[in-house]
PAGUDREN-591935 format. One record per atom (N, C-alpha, C): chain; y negated, z, x negated. Coordinates in Angstrom, 3 decimals, padded with zeros to 6 digits. Layout:
N
 chaine       py       pz       px
      A        Y        Z        X
...
// end
This chain:
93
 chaine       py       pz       px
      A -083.036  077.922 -094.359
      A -083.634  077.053 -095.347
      A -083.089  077.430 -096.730
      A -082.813  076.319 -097.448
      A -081.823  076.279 -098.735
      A -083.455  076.724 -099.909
      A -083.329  077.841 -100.559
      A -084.101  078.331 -101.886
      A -084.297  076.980 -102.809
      A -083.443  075.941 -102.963
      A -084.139  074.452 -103.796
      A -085.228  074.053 -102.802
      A -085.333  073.773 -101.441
      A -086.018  073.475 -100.789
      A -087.731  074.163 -100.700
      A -087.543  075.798 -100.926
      A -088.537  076.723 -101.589
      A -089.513  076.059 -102.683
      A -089.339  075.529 -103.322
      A -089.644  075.597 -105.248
      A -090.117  074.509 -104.787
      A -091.733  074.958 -105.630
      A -092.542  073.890 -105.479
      A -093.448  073.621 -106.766
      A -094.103  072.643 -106.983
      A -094.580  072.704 -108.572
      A -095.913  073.140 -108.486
      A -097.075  073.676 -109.101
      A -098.377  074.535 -108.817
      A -099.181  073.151 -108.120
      A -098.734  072.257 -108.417
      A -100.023  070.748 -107.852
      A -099.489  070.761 -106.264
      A -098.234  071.062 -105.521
      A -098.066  071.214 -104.192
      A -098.673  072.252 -103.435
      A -098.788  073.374 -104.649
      A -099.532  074.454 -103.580
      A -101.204  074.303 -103.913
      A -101.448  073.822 -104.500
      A -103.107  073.084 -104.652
      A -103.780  072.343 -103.760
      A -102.705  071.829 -103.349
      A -102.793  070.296 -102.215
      A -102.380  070.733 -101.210
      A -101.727  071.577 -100.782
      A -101.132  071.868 -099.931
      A -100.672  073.283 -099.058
      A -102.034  074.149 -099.981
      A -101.824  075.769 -099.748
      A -101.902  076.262 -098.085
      A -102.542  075.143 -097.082
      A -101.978  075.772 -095.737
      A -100.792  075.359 -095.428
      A -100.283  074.102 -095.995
      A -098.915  074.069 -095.034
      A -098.127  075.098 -095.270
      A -098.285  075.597 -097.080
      A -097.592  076.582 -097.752
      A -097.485  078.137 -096.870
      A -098.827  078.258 -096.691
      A -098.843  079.791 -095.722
      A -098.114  079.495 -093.958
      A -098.166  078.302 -093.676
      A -097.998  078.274 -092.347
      A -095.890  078.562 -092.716
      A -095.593  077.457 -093.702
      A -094.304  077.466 -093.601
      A -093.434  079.272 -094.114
      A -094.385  079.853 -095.441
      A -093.868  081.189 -096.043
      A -094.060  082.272 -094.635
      A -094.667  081.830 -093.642
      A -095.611  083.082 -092.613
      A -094.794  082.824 -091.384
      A -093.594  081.815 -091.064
      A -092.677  081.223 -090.212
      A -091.816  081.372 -090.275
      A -091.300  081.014 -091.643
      A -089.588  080.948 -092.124
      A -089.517  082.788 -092.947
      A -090.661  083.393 -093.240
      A -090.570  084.594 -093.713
      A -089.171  084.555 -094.936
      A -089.337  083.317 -095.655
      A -088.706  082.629 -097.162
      A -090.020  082.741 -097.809
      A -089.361  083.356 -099.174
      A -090.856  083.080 -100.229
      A -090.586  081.758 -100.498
      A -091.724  080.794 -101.211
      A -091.274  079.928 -102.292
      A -091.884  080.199 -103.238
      A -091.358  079.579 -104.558
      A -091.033  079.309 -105.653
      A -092.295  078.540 -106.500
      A -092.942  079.094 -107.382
      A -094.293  077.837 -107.808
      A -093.960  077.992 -108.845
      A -093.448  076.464 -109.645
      A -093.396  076.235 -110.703
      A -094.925  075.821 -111.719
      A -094.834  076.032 -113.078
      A -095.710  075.439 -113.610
      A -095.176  074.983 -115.072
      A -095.095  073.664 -115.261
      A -094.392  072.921 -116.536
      A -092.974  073.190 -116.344
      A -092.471  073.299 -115.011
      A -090.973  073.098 -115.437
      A -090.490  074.597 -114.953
      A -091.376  075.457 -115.173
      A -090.867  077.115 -114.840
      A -091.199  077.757 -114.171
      A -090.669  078.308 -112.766
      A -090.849  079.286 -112.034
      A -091.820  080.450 -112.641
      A -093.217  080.596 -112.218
      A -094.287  081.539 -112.464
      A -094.707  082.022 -111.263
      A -094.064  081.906 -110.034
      A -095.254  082.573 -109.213
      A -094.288  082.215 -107.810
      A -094.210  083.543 -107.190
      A -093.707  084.044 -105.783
      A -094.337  083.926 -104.779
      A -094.559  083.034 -103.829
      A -095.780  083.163 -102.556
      A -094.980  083.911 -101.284
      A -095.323  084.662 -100.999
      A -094.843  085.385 -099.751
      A -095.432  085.767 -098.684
      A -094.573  086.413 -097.092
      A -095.233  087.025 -095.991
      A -095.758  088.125 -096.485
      A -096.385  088.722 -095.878
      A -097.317  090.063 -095.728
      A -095.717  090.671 -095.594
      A -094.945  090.607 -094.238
      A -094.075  091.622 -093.967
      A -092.755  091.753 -094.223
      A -093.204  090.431 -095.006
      A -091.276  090.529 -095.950
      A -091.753  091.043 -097.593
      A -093.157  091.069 -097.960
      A -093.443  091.810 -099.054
      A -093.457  093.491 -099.001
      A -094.165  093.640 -097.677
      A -094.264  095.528 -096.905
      A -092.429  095.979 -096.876
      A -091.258  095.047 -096.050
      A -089.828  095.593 -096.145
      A -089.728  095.823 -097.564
      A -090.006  094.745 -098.968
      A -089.575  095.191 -099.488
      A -089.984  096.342 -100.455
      A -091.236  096.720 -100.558
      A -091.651  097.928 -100.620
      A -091.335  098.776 -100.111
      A -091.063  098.896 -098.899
      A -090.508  100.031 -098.005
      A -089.210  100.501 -098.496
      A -088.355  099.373 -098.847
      A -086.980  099.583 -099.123
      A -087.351  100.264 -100.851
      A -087.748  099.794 -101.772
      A -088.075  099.968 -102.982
      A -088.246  101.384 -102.976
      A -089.246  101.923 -102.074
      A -089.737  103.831 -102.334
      A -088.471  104.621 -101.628
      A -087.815  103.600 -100.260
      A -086.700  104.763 -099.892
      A -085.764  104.947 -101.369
      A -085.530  103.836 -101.977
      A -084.558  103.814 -103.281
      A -084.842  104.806 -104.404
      A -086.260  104.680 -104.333
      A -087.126  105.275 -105.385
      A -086.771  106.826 -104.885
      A -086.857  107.459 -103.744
      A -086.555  108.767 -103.076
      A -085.171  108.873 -103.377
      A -084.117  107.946 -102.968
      A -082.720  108.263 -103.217
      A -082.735  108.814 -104.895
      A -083.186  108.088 -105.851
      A -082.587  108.180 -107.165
      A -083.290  109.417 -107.348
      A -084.778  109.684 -106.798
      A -084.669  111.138 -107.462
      A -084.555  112.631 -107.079
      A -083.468  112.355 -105.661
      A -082.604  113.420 -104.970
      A -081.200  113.469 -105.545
      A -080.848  111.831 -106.378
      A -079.284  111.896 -107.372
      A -079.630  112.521 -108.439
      A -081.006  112.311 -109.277
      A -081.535  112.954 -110.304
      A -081.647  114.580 -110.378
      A -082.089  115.345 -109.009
      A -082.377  116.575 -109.007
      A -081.235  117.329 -108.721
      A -080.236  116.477 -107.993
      A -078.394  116.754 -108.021
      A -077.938  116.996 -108.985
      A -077.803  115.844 -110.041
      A -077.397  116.236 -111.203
      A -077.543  117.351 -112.224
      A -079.513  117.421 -112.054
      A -079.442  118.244 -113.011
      A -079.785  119.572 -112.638
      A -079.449  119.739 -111.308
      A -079.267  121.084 -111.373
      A -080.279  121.851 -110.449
      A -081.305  120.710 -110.220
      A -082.923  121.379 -109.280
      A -082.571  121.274 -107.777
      A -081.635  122.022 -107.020
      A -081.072  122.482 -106.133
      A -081.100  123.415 -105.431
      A -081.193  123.718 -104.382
      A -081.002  125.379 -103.844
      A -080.438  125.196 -102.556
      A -079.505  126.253 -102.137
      A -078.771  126.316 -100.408
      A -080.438  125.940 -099.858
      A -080.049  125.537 -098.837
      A -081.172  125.157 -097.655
      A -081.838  126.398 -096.978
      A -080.324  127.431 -097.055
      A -080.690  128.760 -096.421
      A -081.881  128.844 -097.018
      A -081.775  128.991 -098.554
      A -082.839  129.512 -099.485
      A -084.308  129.146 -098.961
      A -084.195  127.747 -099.313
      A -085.367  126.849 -099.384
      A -086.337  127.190 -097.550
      A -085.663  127.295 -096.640
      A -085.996  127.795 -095.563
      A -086.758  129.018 -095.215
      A -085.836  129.978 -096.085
      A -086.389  131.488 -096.270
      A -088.007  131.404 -096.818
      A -087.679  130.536 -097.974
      A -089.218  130.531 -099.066
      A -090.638  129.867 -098.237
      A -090.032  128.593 -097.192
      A -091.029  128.061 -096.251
      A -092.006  129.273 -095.562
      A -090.655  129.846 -094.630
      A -090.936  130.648 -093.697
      A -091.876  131.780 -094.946
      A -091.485  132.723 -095.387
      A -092.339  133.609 -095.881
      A -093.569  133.076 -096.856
      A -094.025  131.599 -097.331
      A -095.107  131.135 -097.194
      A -095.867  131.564 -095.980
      A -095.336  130.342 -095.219
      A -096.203  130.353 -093.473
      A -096.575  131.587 -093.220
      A -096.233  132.846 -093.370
      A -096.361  134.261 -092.803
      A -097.412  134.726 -093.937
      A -097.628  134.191 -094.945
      A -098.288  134.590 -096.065
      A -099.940  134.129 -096.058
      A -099.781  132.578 -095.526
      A -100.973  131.629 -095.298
      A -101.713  132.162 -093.704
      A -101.028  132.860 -093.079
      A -101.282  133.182 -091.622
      A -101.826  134.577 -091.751
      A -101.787  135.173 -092.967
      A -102.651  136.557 -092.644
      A -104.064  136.547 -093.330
// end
């Protein structure tokens, strides 16, 4: 389904808010709600809104493992392993 086909003006989804959920909850396409001429408002699935959250925090995790790369907040794994382990042995007595 072609995104012009999406875009609808706020008086279609007034009149027409189940066909709206049956078609956004099928085709898992947002559409488009205009009001005076301008795109104001995104109607979407539940699980094409959850992917893109999902995708958003893995991104959100990537940038701030490039962030802690850069500046330096790093350690060998050996390290970081060592420090686990002699926690655990610490919390266990």
């Amino acid at each position: 389904m072609t995104l012009s086909k999406n875009i609808k003006p706020i008086t279609y989804l007034k009149t027409h808010a189940s066909d709206v959920l049956s078609r956004v909850s099928e085709s898992h396409s947002p559409m488009f709600i205009t009001h005076n001429g301008e795109a104001k408002m995104v109607v979407q699935d539940i699980q094409s809104y959850q992917k893109i959250q999902d995708s958003l925090t893995m991104l959100k995790i990537a940038a701030m493992g490039i962030s802690a790369i850069t500046s330096g907040e790093i350690k060998p794994a050996v390290k970081a392993f060592t420090n686990i382990n002699r926690r655990r042995r610490v919390q266990k007595k």
